[in-house]
mmCIF file as Biopython writes it, N, C-alpha, C and O atoms, coordinates in Angstrom:
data_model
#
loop_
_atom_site.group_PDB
_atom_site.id
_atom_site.type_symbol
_atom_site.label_atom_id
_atom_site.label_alt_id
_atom_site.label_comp_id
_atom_site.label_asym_id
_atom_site.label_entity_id
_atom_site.label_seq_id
_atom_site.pdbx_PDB_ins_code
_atom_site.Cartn_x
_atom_site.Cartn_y
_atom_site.Cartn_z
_atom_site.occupancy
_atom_site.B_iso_or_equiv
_atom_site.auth_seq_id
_atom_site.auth_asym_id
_atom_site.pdbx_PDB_model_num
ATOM 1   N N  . UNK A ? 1  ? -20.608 -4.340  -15.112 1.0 0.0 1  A 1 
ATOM 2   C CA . UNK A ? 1  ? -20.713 -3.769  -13.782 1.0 0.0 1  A 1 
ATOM 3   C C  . UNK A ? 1  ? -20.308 -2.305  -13.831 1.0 0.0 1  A 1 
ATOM 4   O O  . UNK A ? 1  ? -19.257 -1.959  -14.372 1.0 0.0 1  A 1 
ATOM 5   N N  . UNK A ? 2  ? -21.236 -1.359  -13.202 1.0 0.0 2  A 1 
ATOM 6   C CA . UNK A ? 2  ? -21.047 -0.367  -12.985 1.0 0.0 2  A 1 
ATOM 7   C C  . UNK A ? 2  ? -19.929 0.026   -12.065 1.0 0.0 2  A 1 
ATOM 8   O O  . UNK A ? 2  ? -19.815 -0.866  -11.225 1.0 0.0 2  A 1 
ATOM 9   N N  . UNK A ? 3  ? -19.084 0.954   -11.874 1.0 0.0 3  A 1 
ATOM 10  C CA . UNK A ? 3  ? -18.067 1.536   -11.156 1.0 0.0 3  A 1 
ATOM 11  C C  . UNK A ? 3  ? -18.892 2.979   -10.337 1.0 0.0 3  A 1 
ATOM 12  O O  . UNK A ? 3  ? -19.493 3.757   -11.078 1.0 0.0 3  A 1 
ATOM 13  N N  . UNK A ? 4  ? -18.870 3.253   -8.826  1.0 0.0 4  A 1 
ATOM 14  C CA . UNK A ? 4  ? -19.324 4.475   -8.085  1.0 0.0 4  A 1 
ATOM 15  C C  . UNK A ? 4  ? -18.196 5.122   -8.511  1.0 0.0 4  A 1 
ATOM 16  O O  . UNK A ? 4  ? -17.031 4.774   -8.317  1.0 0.0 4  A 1 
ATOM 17  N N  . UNK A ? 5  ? -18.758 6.451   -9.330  1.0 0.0 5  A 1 
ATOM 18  C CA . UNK A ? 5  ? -17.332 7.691   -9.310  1.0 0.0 5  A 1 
ATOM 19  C C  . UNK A ? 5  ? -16.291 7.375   -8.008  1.0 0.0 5  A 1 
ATOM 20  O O  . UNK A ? 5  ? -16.372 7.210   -6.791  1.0 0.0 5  A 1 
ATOM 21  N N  . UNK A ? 6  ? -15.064 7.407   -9.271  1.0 0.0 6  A 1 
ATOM 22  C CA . UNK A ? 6  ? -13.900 7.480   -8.326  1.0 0.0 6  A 1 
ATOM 23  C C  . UNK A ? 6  ? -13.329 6.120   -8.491  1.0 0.0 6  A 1 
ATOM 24  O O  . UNK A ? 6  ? -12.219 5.918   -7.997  1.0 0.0 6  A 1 
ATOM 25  N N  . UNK A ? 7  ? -13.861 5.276   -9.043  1.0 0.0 7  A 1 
ATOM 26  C CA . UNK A ? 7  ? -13.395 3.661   -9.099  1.0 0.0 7  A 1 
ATOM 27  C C  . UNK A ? 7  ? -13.166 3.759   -10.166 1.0 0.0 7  A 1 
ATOM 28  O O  . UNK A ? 7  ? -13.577 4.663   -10.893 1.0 0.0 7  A 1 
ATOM 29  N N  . UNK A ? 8  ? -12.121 2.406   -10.639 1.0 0.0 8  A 1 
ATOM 30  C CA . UNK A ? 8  ? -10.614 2.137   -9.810  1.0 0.0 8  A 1 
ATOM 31  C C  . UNK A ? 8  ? -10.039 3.270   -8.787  1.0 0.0 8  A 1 
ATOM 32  O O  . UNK A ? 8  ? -10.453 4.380   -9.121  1.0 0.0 8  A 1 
ATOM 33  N N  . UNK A ? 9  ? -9.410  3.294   -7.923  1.0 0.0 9  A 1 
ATOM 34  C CA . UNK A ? 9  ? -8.535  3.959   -7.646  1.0 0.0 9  A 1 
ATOM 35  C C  . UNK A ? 9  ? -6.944  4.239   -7.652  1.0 0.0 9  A 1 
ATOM 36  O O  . UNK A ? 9  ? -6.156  3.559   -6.995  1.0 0.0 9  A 1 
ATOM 37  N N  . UNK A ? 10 ? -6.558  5.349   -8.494  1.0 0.0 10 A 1 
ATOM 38  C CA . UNK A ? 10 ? -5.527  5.352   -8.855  1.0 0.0 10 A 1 
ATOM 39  C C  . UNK A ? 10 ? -4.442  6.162   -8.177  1.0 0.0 10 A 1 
ATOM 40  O O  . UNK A ? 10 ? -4.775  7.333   -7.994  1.0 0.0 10 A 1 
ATOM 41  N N  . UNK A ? 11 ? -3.017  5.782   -7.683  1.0 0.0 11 A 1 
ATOM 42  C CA . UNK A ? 11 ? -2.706  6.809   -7.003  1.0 0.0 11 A 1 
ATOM 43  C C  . UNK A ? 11 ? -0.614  6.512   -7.414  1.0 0.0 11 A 1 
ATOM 44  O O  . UNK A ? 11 ? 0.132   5.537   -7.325  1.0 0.0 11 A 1 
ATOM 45  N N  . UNK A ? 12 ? -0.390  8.331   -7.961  1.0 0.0 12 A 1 
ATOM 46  C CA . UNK A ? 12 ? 0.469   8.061   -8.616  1.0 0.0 12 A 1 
ATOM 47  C C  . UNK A ? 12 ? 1.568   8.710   -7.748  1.0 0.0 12 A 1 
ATOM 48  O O  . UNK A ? 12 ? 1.235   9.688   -7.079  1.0 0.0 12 A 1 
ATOM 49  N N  . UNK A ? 13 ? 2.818   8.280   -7.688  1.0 0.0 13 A 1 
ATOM 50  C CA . UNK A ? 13 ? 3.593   7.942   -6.467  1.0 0.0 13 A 1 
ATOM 51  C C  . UNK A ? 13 ? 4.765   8.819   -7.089  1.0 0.0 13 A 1 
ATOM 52  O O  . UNK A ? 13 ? 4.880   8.251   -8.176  1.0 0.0 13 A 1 
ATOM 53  N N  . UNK A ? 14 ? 5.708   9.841   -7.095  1.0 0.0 14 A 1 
ATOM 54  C CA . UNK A ? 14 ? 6.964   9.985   -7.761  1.0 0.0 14 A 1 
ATOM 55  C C  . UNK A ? 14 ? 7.964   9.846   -6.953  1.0 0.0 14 A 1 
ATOM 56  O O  . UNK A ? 14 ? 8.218   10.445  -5.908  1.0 0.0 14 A 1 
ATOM 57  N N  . UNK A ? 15 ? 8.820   8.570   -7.791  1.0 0.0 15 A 1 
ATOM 58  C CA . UNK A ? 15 ? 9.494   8.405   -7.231  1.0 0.0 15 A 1 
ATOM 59  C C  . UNK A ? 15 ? 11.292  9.069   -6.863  1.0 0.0 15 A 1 
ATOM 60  O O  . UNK A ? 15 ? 12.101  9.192   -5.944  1.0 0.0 15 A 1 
ATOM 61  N N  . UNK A ? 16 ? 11.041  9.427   -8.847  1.0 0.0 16 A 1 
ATOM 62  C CA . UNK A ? 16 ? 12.335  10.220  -8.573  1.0 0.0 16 A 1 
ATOM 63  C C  . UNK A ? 16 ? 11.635  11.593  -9.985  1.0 0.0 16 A 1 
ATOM 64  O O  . UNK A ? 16 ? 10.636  11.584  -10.704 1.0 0.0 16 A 1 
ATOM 65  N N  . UNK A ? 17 ? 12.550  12.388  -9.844  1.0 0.0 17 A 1 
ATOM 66  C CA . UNK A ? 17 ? 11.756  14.009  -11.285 1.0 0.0 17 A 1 
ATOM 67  C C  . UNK A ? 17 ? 11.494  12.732  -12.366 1.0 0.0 17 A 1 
ATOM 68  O O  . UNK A ? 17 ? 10.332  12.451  -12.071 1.0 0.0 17 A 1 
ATOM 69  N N  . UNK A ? 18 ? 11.722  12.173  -13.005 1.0 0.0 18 A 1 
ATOM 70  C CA . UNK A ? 18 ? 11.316  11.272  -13.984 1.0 0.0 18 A 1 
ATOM 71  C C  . UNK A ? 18 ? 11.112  9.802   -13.989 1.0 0.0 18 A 1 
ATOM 72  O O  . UNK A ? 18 ? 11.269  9.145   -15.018 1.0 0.0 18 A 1 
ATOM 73  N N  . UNK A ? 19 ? 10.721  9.206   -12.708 1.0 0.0 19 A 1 
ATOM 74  C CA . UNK A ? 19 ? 10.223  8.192   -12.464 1.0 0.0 19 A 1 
ATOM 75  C C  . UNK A ? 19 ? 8.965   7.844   -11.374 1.0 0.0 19 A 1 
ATOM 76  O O  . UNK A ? 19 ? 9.057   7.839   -10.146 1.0 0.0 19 A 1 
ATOM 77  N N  . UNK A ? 20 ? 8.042   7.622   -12.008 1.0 0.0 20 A 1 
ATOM 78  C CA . UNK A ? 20 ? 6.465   7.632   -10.854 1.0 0.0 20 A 1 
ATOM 79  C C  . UNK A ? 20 ? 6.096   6.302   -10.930 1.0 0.0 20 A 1 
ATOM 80  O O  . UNK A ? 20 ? 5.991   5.621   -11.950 1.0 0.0 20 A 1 
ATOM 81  N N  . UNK A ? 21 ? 5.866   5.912   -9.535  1.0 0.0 21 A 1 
ATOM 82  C CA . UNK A ? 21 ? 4.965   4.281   -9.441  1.0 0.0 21 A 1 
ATOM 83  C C  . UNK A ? 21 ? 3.786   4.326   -9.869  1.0 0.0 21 A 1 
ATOM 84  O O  . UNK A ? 21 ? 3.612   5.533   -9.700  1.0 0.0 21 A 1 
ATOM 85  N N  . UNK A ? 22 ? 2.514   3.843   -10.434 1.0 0.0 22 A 1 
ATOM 86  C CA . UNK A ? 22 ? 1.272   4.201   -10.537 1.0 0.0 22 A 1 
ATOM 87  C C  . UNK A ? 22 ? 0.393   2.758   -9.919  1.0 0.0 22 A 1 
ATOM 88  O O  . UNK A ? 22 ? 0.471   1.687   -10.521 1.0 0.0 22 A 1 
ATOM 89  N N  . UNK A ? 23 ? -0.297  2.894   -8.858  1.0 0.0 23 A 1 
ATOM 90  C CA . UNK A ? 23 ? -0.468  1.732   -7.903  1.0 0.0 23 A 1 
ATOM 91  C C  . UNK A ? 23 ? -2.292  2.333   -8.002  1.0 0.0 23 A 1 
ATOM 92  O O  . UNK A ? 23 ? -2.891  3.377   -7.742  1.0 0.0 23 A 1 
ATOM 93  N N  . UNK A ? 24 ? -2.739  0.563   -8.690  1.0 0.0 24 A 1 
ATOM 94  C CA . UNK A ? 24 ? -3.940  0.679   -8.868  1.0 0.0 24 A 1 
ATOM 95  C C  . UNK A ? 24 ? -4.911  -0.495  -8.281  1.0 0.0 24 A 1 
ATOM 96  O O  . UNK A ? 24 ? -4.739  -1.711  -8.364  1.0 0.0 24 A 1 
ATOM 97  N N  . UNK A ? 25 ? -5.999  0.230   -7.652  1.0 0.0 25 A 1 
ATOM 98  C CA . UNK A ? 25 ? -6.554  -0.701  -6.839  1.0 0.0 25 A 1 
ATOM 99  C C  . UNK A ? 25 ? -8.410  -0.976  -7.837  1.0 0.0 25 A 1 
ATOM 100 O O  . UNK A ? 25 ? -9.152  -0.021  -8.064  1.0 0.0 25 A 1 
ATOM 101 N N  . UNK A ? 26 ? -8.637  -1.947  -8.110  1.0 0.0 26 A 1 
ATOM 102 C CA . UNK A ? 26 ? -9.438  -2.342  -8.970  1.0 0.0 26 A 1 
ATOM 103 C C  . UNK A ? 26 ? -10.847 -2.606  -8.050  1.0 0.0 26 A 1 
ATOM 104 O O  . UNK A ? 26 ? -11.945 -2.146  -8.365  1.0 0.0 26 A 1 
ATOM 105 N N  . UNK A ? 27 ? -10.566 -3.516  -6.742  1.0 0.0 27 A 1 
ATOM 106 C CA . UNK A ? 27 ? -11.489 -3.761  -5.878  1.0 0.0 27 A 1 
ATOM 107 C C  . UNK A ? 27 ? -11.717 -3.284  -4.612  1.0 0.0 27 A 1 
ATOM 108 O O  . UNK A ? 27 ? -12.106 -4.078  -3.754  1.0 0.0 27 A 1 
ATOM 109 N N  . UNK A ? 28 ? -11.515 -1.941  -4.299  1.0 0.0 28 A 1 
ATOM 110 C CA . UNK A ? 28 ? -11.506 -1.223  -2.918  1.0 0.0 28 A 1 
ATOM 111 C C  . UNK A ? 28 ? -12.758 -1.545  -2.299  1.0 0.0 28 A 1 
ATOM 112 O O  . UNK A ? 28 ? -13.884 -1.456  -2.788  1.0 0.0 28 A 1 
ATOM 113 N N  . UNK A ? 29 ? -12.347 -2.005  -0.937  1.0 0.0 29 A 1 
ATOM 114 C CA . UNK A ? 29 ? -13.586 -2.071  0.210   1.0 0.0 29 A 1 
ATOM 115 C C  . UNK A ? 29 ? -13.072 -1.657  1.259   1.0 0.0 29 A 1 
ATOM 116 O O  . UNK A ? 29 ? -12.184 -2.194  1.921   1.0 0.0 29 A 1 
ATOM 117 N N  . UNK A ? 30 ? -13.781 -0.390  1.503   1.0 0.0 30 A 1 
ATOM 118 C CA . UNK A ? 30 ? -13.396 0.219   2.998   1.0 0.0 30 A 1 
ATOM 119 C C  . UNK A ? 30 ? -14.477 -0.671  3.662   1.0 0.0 30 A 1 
ATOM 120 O O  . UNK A ? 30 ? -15.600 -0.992  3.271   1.0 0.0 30 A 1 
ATOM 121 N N  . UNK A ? 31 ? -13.524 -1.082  5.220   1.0 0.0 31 A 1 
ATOM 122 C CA . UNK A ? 31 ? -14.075 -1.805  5.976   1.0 0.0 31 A 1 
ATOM 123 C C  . UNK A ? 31 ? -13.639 -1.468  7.881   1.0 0.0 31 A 1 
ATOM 124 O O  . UNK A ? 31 ? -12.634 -1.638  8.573   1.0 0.0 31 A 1 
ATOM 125 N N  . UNK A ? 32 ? -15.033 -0.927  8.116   1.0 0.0 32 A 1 
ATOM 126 C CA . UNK A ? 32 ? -14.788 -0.498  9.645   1.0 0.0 32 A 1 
ATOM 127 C C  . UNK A ? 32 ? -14.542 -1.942  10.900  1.0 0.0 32 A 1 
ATOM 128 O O  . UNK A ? 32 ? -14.735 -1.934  12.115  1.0 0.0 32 A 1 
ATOM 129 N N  . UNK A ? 33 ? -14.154 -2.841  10.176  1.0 0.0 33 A 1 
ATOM 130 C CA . UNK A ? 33 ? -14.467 -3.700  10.874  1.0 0.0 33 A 1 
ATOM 131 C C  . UNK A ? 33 ? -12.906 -5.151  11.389  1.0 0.0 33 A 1 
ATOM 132 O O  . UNK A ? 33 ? -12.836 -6.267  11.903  1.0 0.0 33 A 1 
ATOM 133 N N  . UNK A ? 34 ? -11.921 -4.034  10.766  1.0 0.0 34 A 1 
ATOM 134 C CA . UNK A ? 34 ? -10.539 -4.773  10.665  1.0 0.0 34 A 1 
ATOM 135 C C  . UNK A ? 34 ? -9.911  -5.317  11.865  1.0 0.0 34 A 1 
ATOM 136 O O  . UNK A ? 34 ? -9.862  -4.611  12.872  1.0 0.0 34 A 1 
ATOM 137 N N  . UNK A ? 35 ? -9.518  -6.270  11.866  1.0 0.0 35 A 1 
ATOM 138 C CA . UNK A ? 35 ? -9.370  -7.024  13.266  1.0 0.0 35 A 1 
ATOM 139 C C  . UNK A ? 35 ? -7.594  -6.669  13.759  1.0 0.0 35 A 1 
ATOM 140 O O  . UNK A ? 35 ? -6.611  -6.997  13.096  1.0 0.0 35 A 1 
ATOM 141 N N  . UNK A ? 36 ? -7.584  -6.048  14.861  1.0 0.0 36 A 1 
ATOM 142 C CA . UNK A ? 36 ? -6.226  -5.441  15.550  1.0 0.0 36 A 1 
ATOM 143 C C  . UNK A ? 36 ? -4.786  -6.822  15.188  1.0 0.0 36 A 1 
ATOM 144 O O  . UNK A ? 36 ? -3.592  -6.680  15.450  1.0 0.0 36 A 1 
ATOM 145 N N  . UNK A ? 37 ? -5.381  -7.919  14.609  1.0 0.0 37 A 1 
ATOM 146 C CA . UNK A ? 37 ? -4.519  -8.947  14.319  1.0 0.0 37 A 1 
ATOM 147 C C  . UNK A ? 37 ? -3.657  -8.842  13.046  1.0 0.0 37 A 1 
ATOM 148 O O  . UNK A ? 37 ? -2.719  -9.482  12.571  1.0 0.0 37 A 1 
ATOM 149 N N  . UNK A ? 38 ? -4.414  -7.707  12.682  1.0 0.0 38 A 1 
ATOM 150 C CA . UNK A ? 38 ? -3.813  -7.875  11.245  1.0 0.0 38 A 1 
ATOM 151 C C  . UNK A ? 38 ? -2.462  -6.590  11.329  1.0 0.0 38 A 1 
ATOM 152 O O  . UNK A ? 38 ? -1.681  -6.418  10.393  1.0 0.0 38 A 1 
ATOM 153 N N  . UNK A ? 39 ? -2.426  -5.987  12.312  1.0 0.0 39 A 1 
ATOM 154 C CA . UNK A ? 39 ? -1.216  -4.652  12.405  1.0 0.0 39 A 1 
ATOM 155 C C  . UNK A ? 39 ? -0.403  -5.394  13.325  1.0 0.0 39 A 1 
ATOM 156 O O  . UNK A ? 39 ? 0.644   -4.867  13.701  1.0 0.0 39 A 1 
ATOM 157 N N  . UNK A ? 40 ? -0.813  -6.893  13.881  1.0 0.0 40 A 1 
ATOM 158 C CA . UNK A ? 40 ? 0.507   -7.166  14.574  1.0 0.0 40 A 1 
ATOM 159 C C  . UNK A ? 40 ? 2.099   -7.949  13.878  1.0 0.0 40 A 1 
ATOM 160 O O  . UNK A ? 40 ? 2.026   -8.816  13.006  1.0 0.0 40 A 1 
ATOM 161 N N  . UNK A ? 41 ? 2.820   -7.688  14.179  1.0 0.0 41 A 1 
ATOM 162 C CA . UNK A ? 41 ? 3.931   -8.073  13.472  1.0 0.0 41 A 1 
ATOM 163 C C  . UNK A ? 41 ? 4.006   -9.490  14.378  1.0 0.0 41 A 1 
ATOM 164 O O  . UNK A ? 41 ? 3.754   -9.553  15.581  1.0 0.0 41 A 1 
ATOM 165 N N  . UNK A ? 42 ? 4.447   -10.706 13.443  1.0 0.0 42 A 1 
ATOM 166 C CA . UNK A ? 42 ? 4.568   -11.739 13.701  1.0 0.0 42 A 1 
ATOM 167 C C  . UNK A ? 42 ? 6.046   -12.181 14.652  1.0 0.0 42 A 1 
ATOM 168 O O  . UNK A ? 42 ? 7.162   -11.704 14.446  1.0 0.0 42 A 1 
ATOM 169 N N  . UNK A ? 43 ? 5.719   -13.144 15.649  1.0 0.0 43 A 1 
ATOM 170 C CA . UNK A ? 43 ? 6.585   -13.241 16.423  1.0 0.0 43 A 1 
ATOM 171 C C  . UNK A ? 43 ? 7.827   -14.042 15.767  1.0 0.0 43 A 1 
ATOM 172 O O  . UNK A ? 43 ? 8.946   -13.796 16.216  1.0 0.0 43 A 1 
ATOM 173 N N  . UNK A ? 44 ? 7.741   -14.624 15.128  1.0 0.0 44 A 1 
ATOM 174 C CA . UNK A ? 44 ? 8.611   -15.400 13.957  1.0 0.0 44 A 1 
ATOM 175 C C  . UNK A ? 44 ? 9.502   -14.515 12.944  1.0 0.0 44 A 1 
ATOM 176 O O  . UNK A ? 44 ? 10.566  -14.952 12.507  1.0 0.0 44 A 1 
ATOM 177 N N  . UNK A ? 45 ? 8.974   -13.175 12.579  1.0 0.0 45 A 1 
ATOM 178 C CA . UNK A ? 45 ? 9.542   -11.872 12.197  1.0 0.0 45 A 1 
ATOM 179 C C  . UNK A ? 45 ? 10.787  -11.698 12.072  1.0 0.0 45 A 1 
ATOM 180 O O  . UNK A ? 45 ? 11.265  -11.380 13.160  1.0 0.0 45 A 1 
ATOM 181 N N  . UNK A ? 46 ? 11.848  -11.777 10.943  1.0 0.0 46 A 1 
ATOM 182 C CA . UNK A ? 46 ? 13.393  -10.900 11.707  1.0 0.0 46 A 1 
ATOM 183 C C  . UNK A ? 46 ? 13.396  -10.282 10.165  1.0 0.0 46 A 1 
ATOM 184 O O  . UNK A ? 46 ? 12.978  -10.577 9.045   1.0 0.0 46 A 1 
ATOM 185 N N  . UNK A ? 47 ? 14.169  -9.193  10.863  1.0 0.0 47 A 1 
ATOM 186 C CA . UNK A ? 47 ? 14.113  -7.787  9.860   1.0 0.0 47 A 1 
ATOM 187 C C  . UNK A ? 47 ? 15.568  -8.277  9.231   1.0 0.0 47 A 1 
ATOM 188 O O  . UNK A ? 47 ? 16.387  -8.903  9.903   1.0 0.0 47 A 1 
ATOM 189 N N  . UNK A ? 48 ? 15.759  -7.922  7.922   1.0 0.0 48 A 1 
ATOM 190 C CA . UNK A ? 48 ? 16.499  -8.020  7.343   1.0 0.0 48 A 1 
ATOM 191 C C  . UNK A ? 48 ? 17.933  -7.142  7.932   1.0 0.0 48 A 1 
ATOM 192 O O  . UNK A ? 48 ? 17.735  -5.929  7.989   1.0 0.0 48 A 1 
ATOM 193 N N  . UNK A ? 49 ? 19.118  -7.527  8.304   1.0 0.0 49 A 1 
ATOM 194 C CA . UNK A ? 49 ? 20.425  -6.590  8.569   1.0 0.0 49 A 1 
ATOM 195 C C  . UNK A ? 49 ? 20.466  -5.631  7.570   1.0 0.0 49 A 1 
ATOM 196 O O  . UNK A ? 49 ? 20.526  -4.401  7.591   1.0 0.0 49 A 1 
ATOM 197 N N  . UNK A ? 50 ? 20.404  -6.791  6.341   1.0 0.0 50 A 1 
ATOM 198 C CA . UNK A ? 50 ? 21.168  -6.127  5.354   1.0 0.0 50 A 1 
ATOM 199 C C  . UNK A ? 50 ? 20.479  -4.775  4.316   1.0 0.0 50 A 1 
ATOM 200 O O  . UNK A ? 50 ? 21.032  -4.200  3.378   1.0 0.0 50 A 1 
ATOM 201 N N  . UNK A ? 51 ? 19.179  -4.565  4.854   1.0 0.0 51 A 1 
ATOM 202 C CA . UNK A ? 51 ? 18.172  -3.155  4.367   1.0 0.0 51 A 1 
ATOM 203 C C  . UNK A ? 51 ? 18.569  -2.430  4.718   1.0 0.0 51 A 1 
ATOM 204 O O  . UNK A ? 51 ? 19.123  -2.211  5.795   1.0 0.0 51 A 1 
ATOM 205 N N  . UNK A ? 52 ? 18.261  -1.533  3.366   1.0 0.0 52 A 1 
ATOM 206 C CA . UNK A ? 52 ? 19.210  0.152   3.555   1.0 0.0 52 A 1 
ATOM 207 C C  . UNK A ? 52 ? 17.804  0.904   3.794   1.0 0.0 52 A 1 
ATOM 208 O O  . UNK A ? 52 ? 16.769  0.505   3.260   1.0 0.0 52 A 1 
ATOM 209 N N  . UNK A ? 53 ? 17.848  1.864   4.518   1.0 0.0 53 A 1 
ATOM 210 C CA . UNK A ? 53 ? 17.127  2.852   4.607   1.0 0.0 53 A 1 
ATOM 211 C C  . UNK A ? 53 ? 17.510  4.113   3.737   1.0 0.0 53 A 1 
ATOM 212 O O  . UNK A ? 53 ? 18.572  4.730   3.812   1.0 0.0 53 A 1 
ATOM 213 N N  . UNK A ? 54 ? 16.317  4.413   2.792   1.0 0.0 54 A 1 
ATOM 214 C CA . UNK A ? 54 ? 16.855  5.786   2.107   1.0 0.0 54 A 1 
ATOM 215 C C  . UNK A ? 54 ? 15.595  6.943   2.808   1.0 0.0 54 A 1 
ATOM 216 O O  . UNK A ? 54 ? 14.380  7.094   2.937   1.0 0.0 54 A 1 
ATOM 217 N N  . UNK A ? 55 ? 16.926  7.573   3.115   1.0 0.0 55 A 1 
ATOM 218 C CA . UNK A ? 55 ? 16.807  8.980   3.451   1.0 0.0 55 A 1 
ATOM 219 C C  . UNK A ? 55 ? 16.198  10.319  2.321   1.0 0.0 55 A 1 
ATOM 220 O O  . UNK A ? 55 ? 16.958  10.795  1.479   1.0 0.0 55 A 1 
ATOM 221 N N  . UNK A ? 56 ? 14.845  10.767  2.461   1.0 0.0 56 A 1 
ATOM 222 C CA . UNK A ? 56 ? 14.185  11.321  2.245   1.0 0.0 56 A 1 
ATOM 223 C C  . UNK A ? 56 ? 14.749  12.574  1.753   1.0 0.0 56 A 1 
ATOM 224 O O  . UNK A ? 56 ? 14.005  13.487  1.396   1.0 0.0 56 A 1 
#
């Protein structure tokens, strides 16, 4: 199977001066057609207390 330029898509993340995530997507399908169900957060949901937020 052929790949359209630009496939995989690769996208490299740094996380710290000498540490980078590299997050690769093999099967991309842009799709205009995503259902508003999928950005809702579930009512069953509880956020963890104990998550730290790091500051940027």
């Amino acid at each position: 199977m052929k790949l359209p330029p630009g496939f995989p898509v690769k996208i490299d993340i740094p996380i710290l001066p000498t540490v980078t995530a590299r997050i690769t997507f093999q099967d991309f399908q842009f799709k205009d057609d995503i259902e508003a169900t999928l950005f809702e957060i579930p009512k069953d949901y509880i956020e963890d207390p104990n998550r730290s937020v790091v500051a940027l």
